[in-house]
N, C-alpha and C positions, 0 to 999 in steps of 0.2 A: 324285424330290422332293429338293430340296436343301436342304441342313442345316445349320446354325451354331448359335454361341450370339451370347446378346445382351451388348453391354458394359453392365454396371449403371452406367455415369459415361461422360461426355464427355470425354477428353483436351481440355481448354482449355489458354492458357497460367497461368492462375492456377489450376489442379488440379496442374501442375506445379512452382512455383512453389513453392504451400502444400506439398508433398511433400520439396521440393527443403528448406524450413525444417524443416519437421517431420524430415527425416534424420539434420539436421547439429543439430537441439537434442541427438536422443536420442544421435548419438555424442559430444557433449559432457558429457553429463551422464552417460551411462555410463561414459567415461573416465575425469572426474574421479573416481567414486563407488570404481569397481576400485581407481583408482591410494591413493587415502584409504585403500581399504580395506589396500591391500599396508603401508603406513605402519603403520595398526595391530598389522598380524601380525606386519610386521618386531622390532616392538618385545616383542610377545608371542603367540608362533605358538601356545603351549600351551595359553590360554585358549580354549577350546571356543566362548564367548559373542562372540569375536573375528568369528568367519567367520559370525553372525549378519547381519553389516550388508551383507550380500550382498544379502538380502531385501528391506529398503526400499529398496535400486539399484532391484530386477529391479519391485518395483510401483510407483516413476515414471514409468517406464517406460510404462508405461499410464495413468498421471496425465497427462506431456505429453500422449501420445496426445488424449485427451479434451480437453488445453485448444487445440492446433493445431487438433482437429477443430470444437470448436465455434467460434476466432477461423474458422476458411475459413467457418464458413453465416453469419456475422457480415458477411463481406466478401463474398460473395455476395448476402447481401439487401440491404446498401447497393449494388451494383452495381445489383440489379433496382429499388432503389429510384431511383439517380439518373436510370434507364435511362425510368423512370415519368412522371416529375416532366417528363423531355424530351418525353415523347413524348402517350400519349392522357391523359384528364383523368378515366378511371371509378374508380371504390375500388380500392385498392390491399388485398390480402391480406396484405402485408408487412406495414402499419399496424397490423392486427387481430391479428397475429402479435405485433409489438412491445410491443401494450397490453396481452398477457395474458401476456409476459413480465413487464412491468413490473406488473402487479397480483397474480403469483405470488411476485415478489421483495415486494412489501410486506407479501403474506400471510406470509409466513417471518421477514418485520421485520428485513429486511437492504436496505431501499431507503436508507441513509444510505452504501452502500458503491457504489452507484448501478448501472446495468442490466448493468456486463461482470463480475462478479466472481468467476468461473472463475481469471483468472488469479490473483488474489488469494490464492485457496485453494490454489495450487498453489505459488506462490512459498511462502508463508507454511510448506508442506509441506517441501519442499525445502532452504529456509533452515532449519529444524530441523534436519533428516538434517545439513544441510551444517556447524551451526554445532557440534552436538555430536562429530562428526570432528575436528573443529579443536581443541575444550577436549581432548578424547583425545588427541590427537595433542603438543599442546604439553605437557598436564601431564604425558604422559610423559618417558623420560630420550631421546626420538629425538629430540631438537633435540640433544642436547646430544653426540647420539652419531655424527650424520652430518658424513662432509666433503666439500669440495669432488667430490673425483675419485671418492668413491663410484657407483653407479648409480642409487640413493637422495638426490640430491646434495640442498641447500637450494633451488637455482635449481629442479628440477623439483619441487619442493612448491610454492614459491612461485606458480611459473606453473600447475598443477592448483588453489589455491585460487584463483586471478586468473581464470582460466576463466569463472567465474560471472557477470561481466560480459557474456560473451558469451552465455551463459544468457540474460540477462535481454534483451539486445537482439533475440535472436531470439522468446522470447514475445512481447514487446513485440511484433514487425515481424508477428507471424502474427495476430494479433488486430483489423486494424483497414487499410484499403484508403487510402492517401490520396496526394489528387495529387502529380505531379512538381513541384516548389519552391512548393508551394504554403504556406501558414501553417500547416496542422494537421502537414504531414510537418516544418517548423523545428520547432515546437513538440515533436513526438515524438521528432525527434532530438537535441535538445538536453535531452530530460529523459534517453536514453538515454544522452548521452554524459557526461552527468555523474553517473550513476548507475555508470558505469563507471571515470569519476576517483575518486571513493568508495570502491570496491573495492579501486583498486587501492592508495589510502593504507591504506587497513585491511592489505593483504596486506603492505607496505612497514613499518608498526606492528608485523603479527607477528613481521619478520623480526630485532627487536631481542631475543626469544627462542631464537634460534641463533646459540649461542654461536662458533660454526665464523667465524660473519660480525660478529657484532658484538662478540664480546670482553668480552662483560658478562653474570658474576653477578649477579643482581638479587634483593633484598628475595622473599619471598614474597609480601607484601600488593602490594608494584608487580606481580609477572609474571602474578596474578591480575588486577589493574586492566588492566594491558594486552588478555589476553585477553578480557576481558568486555567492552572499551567497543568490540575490534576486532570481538566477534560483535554488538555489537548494529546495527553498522553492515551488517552484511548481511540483518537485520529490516528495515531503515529504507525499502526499495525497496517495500516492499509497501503503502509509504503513497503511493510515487510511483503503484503499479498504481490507488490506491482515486483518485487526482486523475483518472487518466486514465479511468478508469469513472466517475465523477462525468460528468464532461465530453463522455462520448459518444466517447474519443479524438479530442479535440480539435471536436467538431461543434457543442456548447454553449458558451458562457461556463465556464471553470472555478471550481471551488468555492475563494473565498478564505478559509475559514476551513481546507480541508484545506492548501491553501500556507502557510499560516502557518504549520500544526504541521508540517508538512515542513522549512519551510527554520528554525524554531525547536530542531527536534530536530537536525538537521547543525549548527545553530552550538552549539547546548549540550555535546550528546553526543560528537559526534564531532569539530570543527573545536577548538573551546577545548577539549577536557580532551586534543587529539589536540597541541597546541600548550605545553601547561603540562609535561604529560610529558616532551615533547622538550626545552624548553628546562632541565626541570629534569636529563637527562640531562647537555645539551650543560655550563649552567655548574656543577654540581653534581658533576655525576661525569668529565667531561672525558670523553666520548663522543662517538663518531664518528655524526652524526645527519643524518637524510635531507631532501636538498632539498624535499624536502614539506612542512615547516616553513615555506615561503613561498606556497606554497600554501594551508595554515591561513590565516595573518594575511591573504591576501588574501580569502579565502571569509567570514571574518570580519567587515571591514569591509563588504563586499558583501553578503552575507546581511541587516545591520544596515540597510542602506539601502533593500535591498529590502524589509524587515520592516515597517519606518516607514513607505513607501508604503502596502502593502497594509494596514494597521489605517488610513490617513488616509482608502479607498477604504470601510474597516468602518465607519468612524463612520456616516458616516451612514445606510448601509444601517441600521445599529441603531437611530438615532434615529426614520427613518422606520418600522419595525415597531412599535419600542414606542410612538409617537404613533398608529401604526394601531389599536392593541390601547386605548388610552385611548379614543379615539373610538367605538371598539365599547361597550366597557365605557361610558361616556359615556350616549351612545344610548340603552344596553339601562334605565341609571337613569333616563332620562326618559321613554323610554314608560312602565315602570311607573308613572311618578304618586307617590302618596303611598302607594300600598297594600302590602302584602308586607313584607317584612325592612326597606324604604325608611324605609317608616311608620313600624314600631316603632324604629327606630335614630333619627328625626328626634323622637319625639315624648319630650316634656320629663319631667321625674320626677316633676313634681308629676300628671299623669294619671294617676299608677299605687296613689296614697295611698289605701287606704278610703275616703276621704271624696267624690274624685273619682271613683270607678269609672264607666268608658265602658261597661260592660255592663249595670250598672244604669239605665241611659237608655233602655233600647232599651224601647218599649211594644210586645208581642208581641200584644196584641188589635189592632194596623195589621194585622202580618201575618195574621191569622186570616182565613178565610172568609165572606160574608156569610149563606150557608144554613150556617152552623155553629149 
């Protein structure tokens, strides 16, 4: 009798694929988290509470896992699905699949975050872990202590918080199947690659807090501003995640109300207060400040232009809702007629005097019975 076992999976090229992304997230993300974490210790090995942050590495860890896992059945069922649509014409399971997705996410009252939002939760994780390494890390004295030729140098900090770019391109790539030069793949790669210029002006921002490179004591209230407007640009991807679950990655119309607060939050938060800074460095303090400053002003005007379109595209979607909802509302006052709340808000003050009373009219021997 011959004997084997069974392979639970199919060696495909997209089970290789999705493996091949899911390898290269977790060595990035564990790398960055170790190397963050060395920063901390370097600056205070004694603290006990230091080599705590070991723990939220080692359970990402298992957070990617689960969002890689769920983008591959994601892109598996859009394959069976387009594989469907080509081929015979009977009900598709993937459909009944989809709608009790999408009826489980409304039951939890998270359908405004739209049907992928794994990734979302997982960025949103991560970027925590990530951002409060970073306030650690600068508000202690290690920026101020490391130099160039150290092995600790600034350039390898810099490029471990820059990493996260490449974080987010790879969830982004696991999540979602799409053709070769097709619209939805420009579309994906162009929110990813500017999700990635982002980062890395943020990382370029922090580096004005190491003094090794930049040659500036700064205010207390500035090296706080810095840091806080540099973490909240590493939040701000998780609105780009909620566009592209909105959207189906790229398979729907996207939601222009979540574009607007995306590219309103990069020009408030990040582009203009990222550009007031610099220039107040450059002519105020005579500061050596980074060509990224012309990247602001250009993201600035662009954002603005962009912005204008997209509310000129809102108007009327809104006018037509709220003519919809008068029409309703409308309607509903004219079937009623005169009766109900209609009645009494139309009828005049003088029906209500003692003298007019409408109850006293009513002869109750109509209504009465004849064998009464």
């Amino acid at each position: 009798m011959e004997g084997g076992g069974v392979c639970p999976f199919t060696l495909t090229r997209a089970v290789l694929y999705h493996t091949l992304l899911t390898g290269t997230v977790l060595l990035v993300t564990t790398t960055q988290g170790i190397l963050l974490d060395v920063y901390i210790l370097a600056n205070d090995h004694t603290a006990i509470i230091n080599y705590f942050w070991l723990l939220p590495d080692f359970l990402m860890i298992f957070v990617f896992v689960a969002a890689m896992t769920v983008g591959y059945r994601n892109c598996k069922a859009e394959i069976k699905r387009q594989t469907h649509k080509r081929g015979s014409k009977t009900p598709n399971n993937n459909d009944s699949n989809d709608k009790n997705n999408a009826s489980l996410i409304a039951r939890l009252g998270l359908g405004f975050l739209g049907p992928h939002v794994t990734p979302f939760y997982v960025w949103l994780a991560y970027s925590i872990i990530l951002v409060s390494k970073i306030a650690i890390i600068f508000k202690s004295e290690m920026p101020s202590k490391v130099g160039p030729t150290d092995y600790l140098s600034p350039q390898l900090l810099k490029m471990t918080i820059a990493a996260s770019a490449v974080v987010f391109g790879l969830l982004v790539e696991g999540q979602a199947r799409v053709e070769s030069n097709g619209e939805r793949e420009r579309y994906i790669k162009s929110l990813s690659h500017g999700t990635a210029l982002e980062v890395l002006d943020s990382v370029t921002f922090l580096s004005l807090l190491i003094q090794s490179e930049s040659g500036l004591v700064l205010p207390w209230t500035l090296e706080n501003a810095i840091i806080a407007f540099a973490c909240i640009n590493f939040f701000l991807p998780a609105i780009a995640l909620v566009k592209l679950s909105r959207s189906d990655y790229g398979r729907t119309p996207v939601c222009i109300i979540a574009t607007i607060v995306y590219k309103l939050s990069h020009l408030w938060l990040i582009n203009f207060t990222f550009f007031v800074i610099r220039i107040y460095l450059w002519a105020g303090l005579s500061a050596s400040v980074s060509p990224f400053v012309i990247k602001n002003i250009y993201h600035m005007f662009s954002v603005m232009k962009q912005t204008y379109e997209d509310f000129t595209q809102l108007q009327p979607m809104l006018r037509k809702r709220l003519s919809k909802r008068r029409r309703v509302y409308n309607s509903g006052v004219e079937a009623s007629g005169s009766t109900g709340a209609a009645a009494l808000n139309n009828t005049s003050s003088a029906d209500w005097t003692p003298n007019n009373d409408k109850f006293e009219e009513i002869d109750l021997r109509q209504d009465s019975s004849p064998n009464a």
